[in-house]
C-alpha positions in Angstrom: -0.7 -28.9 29.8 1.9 -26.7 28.5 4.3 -29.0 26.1 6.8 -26.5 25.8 7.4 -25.7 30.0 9.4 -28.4 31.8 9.1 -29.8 35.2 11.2 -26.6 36.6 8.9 -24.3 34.5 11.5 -23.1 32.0 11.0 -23.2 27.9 12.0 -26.3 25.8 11.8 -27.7 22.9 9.7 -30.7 23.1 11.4 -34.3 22.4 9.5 -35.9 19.7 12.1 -38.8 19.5 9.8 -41.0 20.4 7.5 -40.3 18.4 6.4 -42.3 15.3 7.1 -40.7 12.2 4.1 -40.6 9.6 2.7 -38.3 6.8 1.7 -35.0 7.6 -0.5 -32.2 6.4 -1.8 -28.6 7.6 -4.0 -26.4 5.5 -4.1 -22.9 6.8 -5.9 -19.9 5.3 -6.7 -16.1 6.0 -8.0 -13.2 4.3 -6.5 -9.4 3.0 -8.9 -6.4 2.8 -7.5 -4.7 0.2 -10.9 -2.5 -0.8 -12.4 -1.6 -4.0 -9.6 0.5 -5.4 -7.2 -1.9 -5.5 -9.2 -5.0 -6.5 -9.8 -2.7 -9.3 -5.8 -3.3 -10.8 -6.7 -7.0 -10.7 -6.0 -8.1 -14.3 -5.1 -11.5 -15.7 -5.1 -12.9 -12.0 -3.1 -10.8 -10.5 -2.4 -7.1 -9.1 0.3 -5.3 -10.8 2.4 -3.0 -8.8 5.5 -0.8 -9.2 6.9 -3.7 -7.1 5.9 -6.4 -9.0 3.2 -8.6 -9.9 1.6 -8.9 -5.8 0.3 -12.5 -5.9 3.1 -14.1 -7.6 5.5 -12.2 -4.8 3.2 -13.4 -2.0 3.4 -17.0 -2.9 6.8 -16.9 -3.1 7.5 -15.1 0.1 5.1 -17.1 1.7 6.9 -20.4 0.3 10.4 -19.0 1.9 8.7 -18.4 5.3 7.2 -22.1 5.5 11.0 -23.4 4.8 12.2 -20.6 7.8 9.0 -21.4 10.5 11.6 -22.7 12.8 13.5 -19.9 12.4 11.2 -17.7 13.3 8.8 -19.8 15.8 11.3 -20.7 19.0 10.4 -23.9 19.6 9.4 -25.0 16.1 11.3 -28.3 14.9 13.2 -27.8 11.9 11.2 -30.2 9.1 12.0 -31.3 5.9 9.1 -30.6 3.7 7.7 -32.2 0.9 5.0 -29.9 -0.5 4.3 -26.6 0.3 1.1 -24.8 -1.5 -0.4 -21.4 -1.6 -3.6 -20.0 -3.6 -4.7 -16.5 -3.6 -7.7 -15.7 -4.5 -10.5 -12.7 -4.8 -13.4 -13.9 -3.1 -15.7 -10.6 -3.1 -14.8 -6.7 -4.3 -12.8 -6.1 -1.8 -11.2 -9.2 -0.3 -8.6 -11.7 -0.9 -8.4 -15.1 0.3 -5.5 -16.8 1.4 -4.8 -20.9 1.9 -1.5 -22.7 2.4 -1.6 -26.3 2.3 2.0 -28.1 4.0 2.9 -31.6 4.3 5.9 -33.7 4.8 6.8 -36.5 6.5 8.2 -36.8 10.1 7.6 -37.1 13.6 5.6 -33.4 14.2 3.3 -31.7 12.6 2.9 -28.6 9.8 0.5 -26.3 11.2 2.8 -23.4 12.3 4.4 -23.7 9.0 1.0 -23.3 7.3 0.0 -21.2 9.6 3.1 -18.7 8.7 2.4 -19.2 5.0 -0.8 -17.5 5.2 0.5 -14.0 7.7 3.6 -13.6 5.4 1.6 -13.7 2.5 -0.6 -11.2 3.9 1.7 -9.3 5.0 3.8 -9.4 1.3 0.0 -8.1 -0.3 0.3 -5.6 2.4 3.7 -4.1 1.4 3.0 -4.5 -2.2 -0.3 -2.7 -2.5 0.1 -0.1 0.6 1.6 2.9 -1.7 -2.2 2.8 -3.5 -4.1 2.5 0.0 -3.3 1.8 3.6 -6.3 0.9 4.2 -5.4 -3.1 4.8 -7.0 -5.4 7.2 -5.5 -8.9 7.5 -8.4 -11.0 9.0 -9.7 -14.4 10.4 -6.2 -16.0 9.7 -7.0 -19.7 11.6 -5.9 -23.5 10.8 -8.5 -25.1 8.9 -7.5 -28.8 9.3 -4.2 -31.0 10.5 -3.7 -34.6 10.0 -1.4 -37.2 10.9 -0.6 -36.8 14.2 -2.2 -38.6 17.8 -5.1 -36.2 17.1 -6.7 -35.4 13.4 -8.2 -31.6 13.6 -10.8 -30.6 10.7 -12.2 -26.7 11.6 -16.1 -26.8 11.5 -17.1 -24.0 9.3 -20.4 -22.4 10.3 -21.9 -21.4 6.5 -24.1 -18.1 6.4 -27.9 -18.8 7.2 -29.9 -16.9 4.3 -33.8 -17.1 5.5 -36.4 -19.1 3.3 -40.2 -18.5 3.9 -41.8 -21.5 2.0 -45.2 -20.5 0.8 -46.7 -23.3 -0.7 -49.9 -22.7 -2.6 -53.7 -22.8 -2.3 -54.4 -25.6 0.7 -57.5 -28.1 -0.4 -58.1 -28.2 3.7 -57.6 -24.8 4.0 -59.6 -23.2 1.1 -57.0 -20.5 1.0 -53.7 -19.4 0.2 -51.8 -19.8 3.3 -49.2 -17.4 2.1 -51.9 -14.8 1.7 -53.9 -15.2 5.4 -53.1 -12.1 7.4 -52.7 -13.2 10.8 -50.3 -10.1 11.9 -51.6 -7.3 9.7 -49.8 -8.4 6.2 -49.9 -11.6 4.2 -48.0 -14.2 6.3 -45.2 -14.7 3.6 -44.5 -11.0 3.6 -44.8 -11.1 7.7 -42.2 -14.2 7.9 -39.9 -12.0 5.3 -40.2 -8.9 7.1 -38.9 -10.3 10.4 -36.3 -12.5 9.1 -34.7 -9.1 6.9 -35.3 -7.6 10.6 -33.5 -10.2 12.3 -30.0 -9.4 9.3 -31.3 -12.3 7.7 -31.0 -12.2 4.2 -34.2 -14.0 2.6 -36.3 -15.3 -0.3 -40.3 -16.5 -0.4 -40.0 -20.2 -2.1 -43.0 -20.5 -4.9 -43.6 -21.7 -8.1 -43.0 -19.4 -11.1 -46.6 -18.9 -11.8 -47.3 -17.9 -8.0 -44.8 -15.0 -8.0 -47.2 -12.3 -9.2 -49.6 -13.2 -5.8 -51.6 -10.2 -4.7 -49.7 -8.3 -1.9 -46.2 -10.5 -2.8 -45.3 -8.6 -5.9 -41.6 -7.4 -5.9 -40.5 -9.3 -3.2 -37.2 -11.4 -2.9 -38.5 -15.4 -4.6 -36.2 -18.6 -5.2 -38.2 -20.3 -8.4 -39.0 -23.9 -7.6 -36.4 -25.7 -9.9 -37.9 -29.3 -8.3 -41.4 -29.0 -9.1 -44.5 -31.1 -7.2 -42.0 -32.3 -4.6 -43.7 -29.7 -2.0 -41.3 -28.3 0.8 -38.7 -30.4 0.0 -38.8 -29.2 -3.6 -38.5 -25.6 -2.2 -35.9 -26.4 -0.3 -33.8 -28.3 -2.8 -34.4 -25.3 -5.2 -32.7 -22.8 -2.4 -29.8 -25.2 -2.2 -29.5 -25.7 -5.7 -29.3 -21.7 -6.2 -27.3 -20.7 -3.3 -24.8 -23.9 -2.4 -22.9 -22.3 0.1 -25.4 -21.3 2.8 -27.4 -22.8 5.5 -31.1 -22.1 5.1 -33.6 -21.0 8.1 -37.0 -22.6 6.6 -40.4 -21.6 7.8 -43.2 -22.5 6.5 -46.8 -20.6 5.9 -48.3 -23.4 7.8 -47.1 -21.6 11.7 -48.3 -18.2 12.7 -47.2 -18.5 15.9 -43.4 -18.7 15.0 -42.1 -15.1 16.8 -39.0 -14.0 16.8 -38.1 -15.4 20.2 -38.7 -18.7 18.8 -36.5 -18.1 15.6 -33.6 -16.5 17.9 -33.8 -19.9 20.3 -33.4 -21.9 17.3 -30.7 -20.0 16.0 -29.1 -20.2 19.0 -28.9 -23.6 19.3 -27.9 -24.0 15.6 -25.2 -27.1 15.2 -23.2 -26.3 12.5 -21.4 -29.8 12.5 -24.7 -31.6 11.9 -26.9 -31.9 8.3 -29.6 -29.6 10.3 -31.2 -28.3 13.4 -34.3 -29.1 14.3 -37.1 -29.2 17.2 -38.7 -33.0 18.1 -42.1 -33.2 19.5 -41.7 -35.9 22.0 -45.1 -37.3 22.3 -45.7 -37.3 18.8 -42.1 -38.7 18.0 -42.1 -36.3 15.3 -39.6 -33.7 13.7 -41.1 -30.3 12.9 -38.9 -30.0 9.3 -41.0 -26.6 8.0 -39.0 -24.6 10.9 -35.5 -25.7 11.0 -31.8 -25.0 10.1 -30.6 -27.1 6.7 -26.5 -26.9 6.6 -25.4 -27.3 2.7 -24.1 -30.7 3.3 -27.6 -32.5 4.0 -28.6 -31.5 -0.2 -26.6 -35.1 -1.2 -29.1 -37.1 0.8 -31.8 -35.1 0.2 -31.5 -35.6 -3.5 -31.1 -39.5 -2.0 -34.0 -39.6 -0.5 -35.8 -37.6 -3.8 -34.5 -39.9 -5.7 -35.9 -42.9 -3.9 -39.2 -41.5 -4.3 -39.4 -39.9 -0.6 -40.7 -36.0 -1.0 -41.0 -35.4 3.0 -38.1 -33.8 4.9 -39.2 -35.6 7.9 -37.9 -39.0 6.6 -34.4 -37.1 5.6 -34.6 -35.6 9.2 -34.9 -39.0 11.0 -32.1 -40.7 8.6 -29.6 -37.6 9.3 -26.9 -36.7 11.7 -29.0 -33.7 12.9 -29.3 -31.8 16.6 -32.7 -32.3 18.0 -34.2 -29.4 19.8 -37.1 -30.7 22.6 -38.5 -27.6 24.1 -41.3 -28.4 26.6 -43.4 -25.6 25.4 -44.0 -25.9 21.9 -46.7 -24.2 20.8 -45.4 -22.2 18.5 -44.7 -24.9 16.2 -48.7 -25.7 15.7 -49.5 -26.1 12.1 -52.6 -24.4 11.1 -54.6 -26.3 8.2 -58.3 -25.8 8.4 -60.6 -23.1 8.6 -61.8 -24.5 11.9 -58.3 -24.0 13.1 -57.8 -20.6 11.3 -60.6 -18.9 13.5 -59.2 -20.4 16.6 -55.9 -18.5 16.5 -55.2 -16.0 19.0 -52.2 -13.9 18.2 
């Protein structure tokens, strides 16, 4: 339903009259590409310019624009605001990121003014910065989170999956290093690593410092176990603890059969609102933890659970909001553990 169409299908402002008037809050943000050359002039925070110092301009700009929204937005309800804040930062060697937090108090909300913030201080970088390089792409502007109103609105933010192969160490069942078994031409920690890179995934093998020199694993990409004799939850800890701001794809040594197929289903079906992803074997009752998605925000309970002298992800997966995956064919998710079982693969 179109709020701003009335009953004869004209524009209107809509009457918030009756409408109860509480506290109010938007938090917008967006990006600039500026490129290299100019993030070069960055000194002392800022971009100096023949103009003027660039961020200190955008903010204010982008301050007047929040206090004109209505102005400029038809059907915007003129507000009286109580705080208006914008942060510019660099976020990489060629971007800048933009957020614009607005609140007040009154019967509508703040998220076109926020929203407004964050393109007219994009657009002030642009105008500031264009005489070095035209070259300017304003991206992914988008409201991040509104409160106060009959519906609360907080943006799920899908973190970047980096790839973990965890290869554990020399198996008393197995007799063998299971990172080292070649089941597809190449030790099975370099296989797992070749087809995540293939897949755009950027990953690591997880082993201890004194396993990193491992015939045929010499060179490659490692995370250093930082939580020692805590197994795969260790490993996966010590990933989190190094990169804090990605999701991780773990696979263990322990499943040859894992394809690509199967890493593009679960990938696909990846919930980025939950702690992890996951696939449950239904007669068993069981969650297969050594392949699944781990979001950033599940590393508080894991250290929980650590803490309370669990070590298996399987109890953190069972006490988690997670999705749960239940293919009816899963038999790539078979753990192989024995020699007995090692002959009997058929790749």
């Amino acid at each position: 339903m179109l709020t701003h169409i009335d009953k004869d299908n004209r524009p209107q402002m809509v009457d918030v009259s009756d409408k109860e008037i509480t506290a109010r809050e938007a938090v917008a943000r967006g990006s600039v590409r500026i490129g290299k050359q100019i993030m070069l002039e960055l000194v002392s925070g800022d971009i100096q310019t023949k103009k003027g110092p660039v961020f200190a301009t955008a903010i204010i700009a982008a301050t007047m624009a929040v206090k004109k929204t209505h102005e400029l937005i038809p059907f915007c309800h003129p507000l009286i605001l109580e705080k208006i804040n914008v942060v510019i930062t660099p976020i990489d060697s060629e971007r800048l990121e933009i957020t614009c937090q607005v609140s007040c108090t009154g019967k509508t909300g703040v998220e076109m003014e926020a929203l407004t913030g964050v393109h007219v201080a994009a657009l002030t970088i642009h105008d500031m910065c264009k005489a070095m390089s035209p070259d300017i792409t304003v991206e992914n502007v988008s409201l991040l989170k509104k409160t106060g109103g009959k519906k609360d609105f907080i943006k799920t933010e899908t973190k970047e999956l980096y790839g973990l192969v965890l290869a554990g160490g020399k198996s008393s069942r197995m007799g063998h290093d299971k990172a080292l078994i070649n089941y597809h031409g190449a030790p099975h920690a370099k296989h797992l690593l070749n087809k995540l890179d293939g897949m755009g995934i950027k990953s690591f093998i997880s082993c201890r410092e004194d396993q990193q020199k491992r015939n045929g694993l010499e060179g490659l990409p490692m995370i250093t176990d930082r939580f020692l004799d805590f197994g795969p939850l260790g490993g996966i800890l010590s990933a989190m603890a190094q990169y804090p701001d990605k999701a991780w794809l773990v696979i263990a040594c322990d499943l040859p059969y894992v394809s690509t197929t199967s890493i593009e289903a679960l990938i696909s079906e990846r919930d980025a609102s939950k702690e992890a992803t996951a696939f449950y074997n239904i007669e068993r009752k069981q969650f297969e933890p050594l392949f699944a998605v781990y979001e950033p925000n599940i590393y508080k309970r894991m250290l929980q659970y650590l803490g309370e002298g669990f070590t298996c992800p399987q109890k953190v997966l069972f006490n988690s909001p997670i999705k749960k995956l239940t293919l009816k064919n899963q038999g790539f998710l078979q753990n192989i553990n024995t020699p007995e079982e090692r002959l009997r693969v058929n790749i």
